[in-house]
C-alpha positions, 0 to 999 in steps of 0.5 A, a space after each residue: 500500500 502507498 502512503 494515501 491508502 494507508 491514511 486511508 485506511 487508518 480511520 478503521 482502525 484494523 487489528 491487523 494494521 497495529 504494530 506486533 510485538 512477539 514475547 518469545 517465552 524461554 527457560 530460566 536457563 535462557 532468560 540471562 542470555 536470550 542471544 544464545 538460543 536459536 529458537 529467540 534467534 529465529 523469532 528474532 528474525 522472523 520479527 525483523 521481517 515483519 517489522 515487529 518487536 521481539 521480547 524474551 520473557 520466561 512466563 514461569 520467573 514472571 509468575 514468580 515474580 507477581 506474588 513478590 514486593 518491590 524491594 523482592 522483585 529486584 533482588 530476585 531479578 539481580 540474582 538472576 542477571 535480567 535487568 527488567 522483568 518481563 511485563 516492565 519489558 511489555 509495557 514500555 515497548 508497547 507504549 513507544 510502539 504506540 507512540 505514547 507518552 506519559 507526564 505528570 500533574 503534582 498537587 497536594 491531594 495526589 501525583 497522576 500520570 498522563 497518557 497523550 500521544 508523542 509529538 503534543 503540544 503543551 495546550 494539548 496536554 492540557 485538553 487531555 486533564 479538562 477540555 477548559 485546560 487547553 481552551 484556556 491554556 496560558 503557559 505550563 510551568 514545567 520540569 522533569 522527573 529526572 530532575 526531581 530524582 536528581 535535587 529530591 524536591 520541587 523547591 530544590 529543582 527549583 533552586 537549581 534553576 530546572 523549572 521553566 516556563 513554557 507556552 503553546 508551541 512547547 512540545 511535552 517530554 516523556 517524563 515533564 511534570 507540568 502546572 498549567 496555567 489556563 483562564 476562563 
């Protein structure tokens, strides 16, 4: 298909015009060093001609892994030398394959995550919390999660000079923490 029939055919939504992602399920011996098995080698590059993604996961560690806390979780996996368990692996390749996003809004009562799709704007963003947010979108005040991590509180980033203030034609990031300023 050329570019106009797909962009055609894209308001229909068809199952089969999403991207794929293939979970090859290995053993526990496999899981470490996914590379050396020739059966992911194969679906590997089955994947790569479909352009799909390929993710090695071993179902019976994931299973393991859902009856323990946090703190269990990562040890249990650093013992095992896997760096991301395998729904972690499942949900980020699906998000970038989608080509979704996440920011967060910080208020006294909670921190919530926001989905919107890559490439948005900030009174866009805005749009995605209340439909008055982005029809009265003045600017965002906007700084990023690594930098929280990286001073520990809001004031500090602050202090650091990391908070800025951005208008209408500011594209949001993956990981901002935004407060909108809007009137209406």
């Amino acid at each position: 298909m050329n570019d106009d029939d797909k962009e055609v055919l894209k308001i229909y939504s068809f199952l089969t015009a999403k991207p794929v992602i293939y979970v090859a399920n290995m053993s526990e011996e496999e899981i470490s060093e996914p590379e050396s098995s020739d059966l992911y080698n194969k679906v590997k590059e089955f994947g790569k001609k479909e352009n799909a993604e390929v993710l090695p996961i071993c179902a019976k560690i994931e299973e393991e892994l859902a009856g323990l806390e946090d703190e269990e979780k990562k040890a249990f996996l650093e013992d095992l030398g896997i760096k991301k368990a395998g729904l972690d692996q499942i949900i980020t390749t699906a998000y970038s394959m989608l080509g979704l996003r996440t920011f967060f809004t910080v208020g006294k009562p909670e921190v919530r995550a926001w989905t919107f799709k890559e490439g948005m704007k900030a009174p866009q963003c805005a749009g995605i919390i209340h439909t008055d947010f982005e029809r009265g979108f003045i600017k965002a005040e906007i700084y990023s999660y690594d930098d929280l991590m990286e001073y520990g509180s809001e004031q500090a980033v602050k202090e650091a000079g990391k908070l800025r203030i951005e208008g209408k034609e500011y594209i949001v990031q993956d990981g901002d923490i935004v407060f909108f300023r809007f009137n209406v």
